[in-house]
BATIRO-291096 format. One line per 4 residues: their letters; for each residue x, y, z of C-alpha. Coordinates in steps of 0.001 Angstrom, whole numbers, plus 524288, in hexadecimal, padded with zeros to 5 digits. Layout:
BEGIN
a> X,Y,Z ~ ...;
END
This chain:
BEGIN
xxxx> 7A5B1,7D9D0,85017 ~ 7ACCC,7E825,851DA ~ 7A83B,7F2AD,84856 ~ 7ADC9,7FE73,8451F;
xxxx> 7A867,8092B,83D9B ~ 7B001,81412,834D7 ~ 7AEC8,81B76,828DD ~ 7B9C1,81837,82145;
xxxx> 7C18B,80AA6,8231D ~ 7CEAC,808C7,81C2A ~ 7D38E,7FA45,819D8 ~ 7E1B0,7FAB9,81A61;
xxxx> 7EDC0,802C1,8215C ~ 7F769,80407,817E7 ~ 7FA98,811EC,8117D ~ 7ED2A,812A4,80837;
xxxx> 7E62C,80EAB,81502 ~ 7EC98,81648,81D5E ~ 7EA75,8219E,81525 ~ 7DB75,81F44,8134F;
xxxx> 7D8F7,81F22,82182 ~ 7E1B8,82B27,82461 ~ 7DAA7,83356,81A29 ~ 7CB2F,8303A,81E1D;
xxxx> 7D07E,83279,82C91 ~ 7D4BF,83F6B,82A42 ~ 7C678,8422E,8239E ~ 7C1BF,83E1E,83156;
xxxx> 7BCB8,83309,82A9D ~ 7BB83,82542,83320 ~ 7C4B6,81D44,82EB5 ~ 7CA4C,80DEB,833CC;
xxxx> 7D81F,8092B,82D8E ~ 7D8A7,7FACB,82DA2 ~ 7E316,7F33D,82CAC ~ 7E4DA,7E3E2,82C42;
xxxx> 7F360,7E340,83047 ~ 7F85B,7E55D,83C89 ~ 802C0,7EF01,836C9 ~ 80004,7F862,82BBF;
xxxx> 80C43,7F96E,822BB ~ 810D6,7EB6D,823E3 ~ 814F8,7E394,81CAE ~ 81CAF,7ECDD,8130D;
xxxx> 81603,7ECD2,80546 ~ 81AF5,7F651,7FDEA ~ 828BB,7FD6F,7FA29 ~ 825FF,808FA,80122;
xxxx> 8291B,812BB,7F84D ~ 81F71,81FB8,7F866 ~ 82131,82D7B,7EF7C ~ 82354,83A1B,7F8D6;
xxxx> 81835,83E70,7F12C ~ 80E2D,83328,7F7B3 ~ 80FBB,83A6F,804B0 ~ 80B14,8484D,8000D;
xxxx> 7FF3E,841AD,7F8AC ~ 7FA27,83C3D,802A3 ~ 7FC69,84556,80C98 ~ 805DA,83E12,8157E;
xxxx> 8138F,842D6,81C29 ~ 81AFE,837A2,819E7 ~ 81F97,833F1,829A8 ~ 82F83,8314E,82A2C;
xxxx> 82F21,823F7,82EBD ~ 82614,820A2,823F7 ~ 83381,82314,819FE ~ 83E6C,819F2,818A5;
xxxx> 843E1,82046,80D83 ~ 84243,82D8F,80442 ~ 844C7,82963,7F649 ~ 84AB0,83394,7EC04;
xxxx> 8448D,82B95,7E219 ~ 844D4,821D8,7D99A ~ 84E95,81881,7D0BA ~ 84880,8101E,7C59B;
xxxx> 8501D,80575,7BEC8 ~ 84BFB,80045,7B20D ~ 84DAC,7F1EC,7AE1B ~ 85DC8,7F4F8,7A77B;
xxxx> 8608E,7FC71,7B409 ~ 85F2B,809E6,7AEE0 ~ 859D5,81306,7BA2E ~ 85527,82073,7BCDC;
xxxx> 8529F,82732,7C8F7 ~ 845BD,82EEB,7CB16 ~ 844A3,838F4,7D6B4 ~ 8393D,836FD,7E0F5;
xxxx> 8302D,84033,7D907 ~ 8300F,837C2,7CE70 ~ 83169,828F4,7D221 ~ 82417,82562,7D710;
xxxx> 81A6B,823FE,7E0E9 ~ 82126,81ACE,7E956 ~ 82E7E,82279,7E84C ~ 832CE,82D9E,7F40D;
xxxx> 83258,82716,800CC ~ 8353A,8190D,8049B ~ 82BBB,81818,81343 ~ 82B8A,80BB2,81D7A;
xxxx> 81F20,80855,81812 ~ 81849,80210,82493 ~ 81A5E,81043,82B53 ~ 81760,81737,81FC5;
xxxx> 807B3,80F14,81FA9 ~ 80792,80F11,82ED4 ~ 80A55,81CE7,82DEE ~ 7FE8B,81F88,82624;
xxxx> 7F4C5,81789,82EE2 ~ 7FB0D,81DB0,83A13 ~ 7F56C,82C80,83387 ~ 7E846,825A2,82FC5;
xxxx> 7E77D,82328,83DBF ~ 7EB78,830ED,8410A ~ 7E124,8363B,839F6 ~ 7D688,82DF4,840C9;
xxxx> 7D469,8206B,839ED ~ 7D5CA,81464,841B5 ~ 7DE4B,80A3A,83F97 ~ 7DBB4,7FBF0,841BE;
xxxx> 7E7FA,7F218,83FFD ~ 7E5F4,7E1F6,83BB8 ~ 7D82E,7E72B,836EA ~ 7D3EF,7E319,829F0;
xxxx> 7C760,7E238,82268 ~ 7C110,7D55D,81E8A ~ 7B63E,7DA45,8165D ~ 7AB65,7E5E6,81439;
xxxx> 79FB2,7E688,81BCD ~ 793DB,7E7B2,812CE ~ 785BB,7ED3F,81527 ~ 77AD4,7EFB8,80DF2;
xxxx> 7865D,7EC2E,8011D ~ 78F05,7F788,805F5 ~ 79C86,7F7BE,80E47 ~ 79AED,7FB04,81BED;
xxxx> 7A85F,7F83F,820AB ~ 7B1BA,7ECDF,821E7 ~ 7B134,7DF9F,828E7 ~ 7BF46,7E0A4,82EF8;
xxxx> 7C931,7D9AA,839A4 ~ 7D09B,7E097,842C5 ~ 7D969,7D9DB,84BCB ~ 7D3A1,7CCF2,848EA;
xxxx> 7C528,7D1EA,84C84 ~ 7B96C,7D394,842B6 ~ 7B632,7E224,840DF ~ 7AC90,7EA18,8396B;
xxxx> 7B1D1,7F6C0,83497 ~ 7A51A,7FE98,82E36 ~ 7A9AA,80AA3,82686 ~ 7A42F,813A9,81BE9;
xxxx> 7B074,810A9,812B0 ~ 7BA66,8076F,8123D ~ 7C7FE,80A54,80AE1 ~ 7CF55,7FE10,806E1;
xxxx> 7DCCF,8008B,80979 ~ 7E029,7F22D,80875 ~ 7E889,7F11B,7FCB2 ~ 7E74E,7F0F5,7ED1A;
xxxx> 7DFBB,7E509,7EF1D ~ 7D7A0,7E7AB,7F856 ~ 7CF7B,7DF50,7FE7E ~ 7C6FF,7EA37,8035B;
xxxx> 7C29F,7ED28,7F605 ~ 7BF72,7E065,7F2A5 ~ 7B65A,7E009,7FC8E ~ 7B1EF,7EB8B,7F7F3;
xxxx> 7AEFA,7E96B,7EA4E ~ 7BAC7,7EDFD,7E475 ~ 7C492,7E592,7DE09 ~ 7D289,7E620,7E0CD;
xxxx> 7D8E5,7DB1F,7DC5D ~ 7E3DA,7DCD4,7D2AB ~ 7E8F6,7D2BB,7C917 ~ 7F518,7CD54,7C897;
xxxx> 7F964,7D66B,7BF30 ~ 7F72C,7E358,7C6AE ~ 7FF36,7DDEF,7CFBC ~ 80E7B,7DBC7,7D1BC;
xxxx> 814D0,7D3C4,7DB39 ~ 81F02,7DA28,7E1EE ~ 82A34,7D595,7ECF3 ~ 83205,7DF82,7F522;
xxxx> 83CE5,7DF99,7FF4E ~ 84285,7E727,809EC ~ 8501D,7E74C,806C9 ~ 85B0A,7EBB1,80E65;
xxxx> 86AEE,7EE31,80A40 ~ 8673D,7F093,7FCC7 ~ 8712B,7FA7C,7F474 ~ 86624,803DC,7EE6A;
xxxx> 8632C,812BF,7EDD5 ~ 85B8E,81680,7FB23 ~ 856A7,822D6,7F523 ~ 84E54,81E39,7E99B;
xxxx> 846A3,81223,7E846 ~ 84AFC,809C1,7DBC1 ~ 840A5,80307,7D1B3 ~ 8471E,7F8DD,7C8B2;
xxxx> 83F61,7F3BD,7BBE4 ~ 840EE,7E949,7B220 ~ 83C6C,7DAFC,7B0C5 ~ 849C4,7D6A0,7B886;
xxxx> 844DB,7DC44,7C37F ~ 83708,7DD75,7C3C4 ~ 82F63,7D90F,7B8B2 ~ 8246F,7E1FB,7B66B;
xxxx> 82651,7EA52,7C314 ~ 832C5,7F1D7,7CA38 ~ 83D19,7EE53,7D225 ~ 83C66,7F92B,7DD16;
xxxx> 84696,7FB8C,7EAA0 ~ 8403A,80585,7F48B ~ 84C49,80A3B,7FD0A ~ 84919,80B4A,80AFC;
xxxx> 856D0,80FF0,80FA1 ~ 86387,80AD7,81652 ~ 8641C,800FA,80B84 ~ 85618,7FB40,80D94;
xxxx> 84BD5,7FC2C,80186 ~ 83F00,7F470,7FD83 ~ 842B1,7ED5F,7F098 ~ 8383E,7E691,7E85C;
xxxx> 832BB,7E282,7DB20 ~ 82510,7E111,7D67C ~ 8242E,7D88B,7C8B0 ~ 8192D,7D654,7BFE5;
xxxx> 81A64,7C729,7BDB9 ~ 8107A,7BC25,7BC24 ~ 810AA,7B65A,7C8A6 ~ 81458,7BD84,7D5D5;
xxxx> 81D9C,7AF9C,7D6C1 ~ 8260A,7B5B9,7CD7E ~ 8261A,7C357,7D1E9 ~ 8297C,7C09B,7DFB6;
xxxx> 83453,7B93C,7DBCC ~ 83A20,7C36F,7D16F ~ 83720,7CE5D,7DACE ~ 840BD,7C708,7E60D;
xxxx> 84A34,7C5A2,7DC65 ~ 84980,7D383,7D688 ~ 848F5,7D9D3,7E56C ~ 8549C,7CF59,7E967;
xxxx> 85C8E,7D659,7DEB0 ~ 85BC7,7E2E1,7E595 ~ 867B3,7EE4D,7E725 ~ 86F2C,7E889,7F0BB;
xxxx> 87CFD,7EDB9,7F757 ~ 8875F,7EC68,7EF56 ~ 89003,7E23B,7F4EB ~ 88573,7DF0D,8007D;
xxxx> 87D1B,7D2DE,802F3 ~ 870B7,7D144,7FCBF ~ 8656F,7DC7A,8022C ~ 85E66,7D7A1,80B88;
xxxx> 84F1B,7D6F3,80C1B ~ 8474D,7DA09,81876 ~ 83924,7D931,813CE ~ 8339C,7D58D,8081C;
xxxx> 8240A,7D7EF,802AC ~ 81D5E,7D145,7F952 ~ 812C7,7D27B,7F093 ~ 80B88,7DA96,7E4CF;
xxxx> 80A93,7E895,7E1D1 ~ 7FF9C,7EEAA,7D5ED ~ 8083C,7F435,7CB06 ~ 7FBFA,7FCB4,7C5F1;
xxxx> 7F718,808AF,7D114 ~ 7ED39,80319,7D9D8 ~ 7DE0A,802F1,7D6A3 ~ 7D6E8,80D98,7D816;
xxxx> 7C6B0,80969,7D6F1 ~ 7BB60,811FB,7DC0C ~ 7B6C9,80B06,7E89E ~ 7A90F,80DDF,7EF74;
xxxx> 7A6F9,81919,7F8AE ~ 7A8C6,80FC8,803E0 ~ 7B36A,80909,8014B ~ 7C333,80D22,7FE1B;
xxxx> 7CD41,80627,7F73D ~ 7DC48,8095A,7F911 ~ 7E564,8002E,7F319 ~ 7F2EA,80007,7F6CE;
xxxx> 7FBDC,7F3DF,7F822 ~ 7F519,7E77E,7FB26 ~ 7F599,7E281,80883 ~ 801F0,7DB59,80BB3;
xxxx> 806B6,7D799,7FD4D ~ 80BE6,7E269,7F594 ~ 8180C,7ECDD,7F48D ~ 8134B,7F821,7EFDF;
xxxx> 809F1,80012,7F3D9 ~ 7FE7D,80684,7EBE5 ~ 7F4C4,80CEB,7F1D2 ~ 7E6A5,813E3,7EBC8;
xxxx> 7D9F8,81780,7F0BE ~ 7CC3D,81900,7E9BF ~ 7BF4E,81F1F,7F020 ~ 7C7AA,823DE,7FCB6;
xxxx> 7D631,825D5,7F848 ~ 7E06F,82549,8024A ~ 7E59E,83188,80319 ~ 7E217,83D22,80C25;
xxxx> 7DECE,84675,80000 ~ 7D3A8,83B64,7FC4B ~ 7CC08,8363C,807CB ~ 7BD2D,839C1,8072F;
xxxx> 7B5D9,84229,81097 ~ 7AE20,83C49,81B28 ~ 7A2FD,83F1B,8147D ~ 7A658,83638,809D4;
xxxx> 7A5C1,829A8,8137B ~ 79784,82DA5,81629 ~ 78D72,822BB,81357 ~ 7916A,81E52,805E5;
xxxx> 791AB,81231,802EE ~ 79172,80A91,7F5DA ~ 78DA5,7FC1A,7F423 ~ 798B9,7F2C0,7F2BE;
xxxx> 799F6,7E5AE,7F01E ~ 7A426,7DF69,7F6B6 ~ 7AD03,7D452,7F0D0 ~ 7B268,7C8F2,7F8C1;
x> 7C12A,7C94A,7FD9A;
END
């Protein structure tokens, strides 16, 4: 069986990931990014929205082909269709630019790389390796072959419920309740502002949850609703009526829908939990099923402002009992 060895392994490419491994690289720190599909930022699962203010915090010019659209803020209409505007500076986190959201995470591997971590595609890990009752690194596959990856810390950058914590002793399931399913659409020849996104609320629309339309430009804009219902039956199907309702040009056809994702978002910020010194967990949205992204780091956050010293990844190591998948 191939073996690798590094000091720092990070399960997962997408932003959080990507992030993680570009900050320990820059510390000089050995560092593997992993990542099980065989492109990072597909399929689409999120509405792409990000504040202006994101980029500064974590250090990052924001590269032009990463934005589709600059938003001047943001429009919210209340259940009898009274709105206000708010400007940029005060309409949220995930108001100010509207990106292409598989360049925008490729764009962050692609400076992890830059600053020295190596990046492994259709490479995911199957479980820890354990000696002596500690983690030593991760069974994995890459490209269909067993490997050993043996590290000094592992960050899991796998999604709010990641599997990489279970494994590692920390639980990250959520109930049904911290959870809301969610449906969104590309839509195209829709009649709707292209300079702020739009967040609708009441019980009409979205029971429990928004109504929101994320303008991409020439007429093109992510629209989507995320309900809390009983059963994610019922959601789906209120969501594709509520999104099939959408601003449409007056006197046109029906707007058109070129993609359409699926699944649950966490209405409450994501966990934060102290983790062992050998082991990372950065939550962001789970793998392949949600629309929103939240992302959140504890022991090693993901930021360059945060990543520990080299020293830090010396020897320690801190018993760990791992819990089946």
């Amino acid at each position: 069986m191939k073996e690798l060895k590094c000091e720092v392994l990070v399960v997962g490419a997408g932003p959080a990931g990507g992030m993680a491994a570009k900050s320990c690289a820059e510390k000089g720190i050995d560092t593997i990014l992993i990542e099980k599909k065989a492109e990072i930022g597909a399929p689409l699962r999120c509405a792409e929205g990000v504040s202006k203010k994101m980029f500064a915090e974590i250090g990052i010019k924001p590269e032009p082909e990463w934005i589709r659209a600059d938003m001047k803020g943001a429009v919210i209409v209340s259940p009898d269709g009274t709105s206000f505007q708010l400007d940029e500076t005060k309409a949220g986190a995930e108001v100010g630019y509207v990106l292409e959201r598989h360049l925008f995470d490729k764009g962050i591997a692609k400076l992890a790389v830059k600053a020295g971590a190596k990046l492994m595609m259709r490479t995911w890990m199957t479980g820890p390796i354990m000696k002596d009752g500690k983690i030593v690194g991760a069974h994995c596959v890459s490209m269909g072959e067993p490997l050993d990856i043996y590290c000094d810390c592992i960050v899991g950058a796998d999604g709010v419920e990641s599997q990489v914590g279970r494994w590692c002793g920390i639980d990250t399931n959520l109930k049904m309740n911290d959870i809301e399913p969610c449906i969104q659409y590309r839509m195209a020849g829709i009649d709707c502002s292209m300079e702020f996104c739009e967040f609708r609320l009441g019980l009409e629309v979205a029971p429990g949850g928004y109504l929101w339309i994320f303008p991409k430009g020439d007429g093109v804009a992510n629209v989507a609703s995320g309900s809390w219902v009983p059963s994610a039956r019922t959601a789906s199907a209120r969501s594709s009526s509520s999104t099939s309702s959408s601003p449409r040009t007056p006197g046109s056809s029906t707007p058109r829908s070129s993609r359409s994702t699926e699944g649950s978002i966490p209405p409450a910020p994501a966990w934060r939990k102290a983790t062992p010194p050998t082991m990372s967990c950065s939550s962001e949205t789970p793998r392949g099923s949600s629309t929103r992204s939240r992302e959140a780091a504890s022991a090693m956050p993901a930021s360059p402002g945060c990543t520990p010293e080299r020293s830090s990844l010396s020897a320690r190591r801190k018993e760990i009992t791992p819990r089946p998948p």
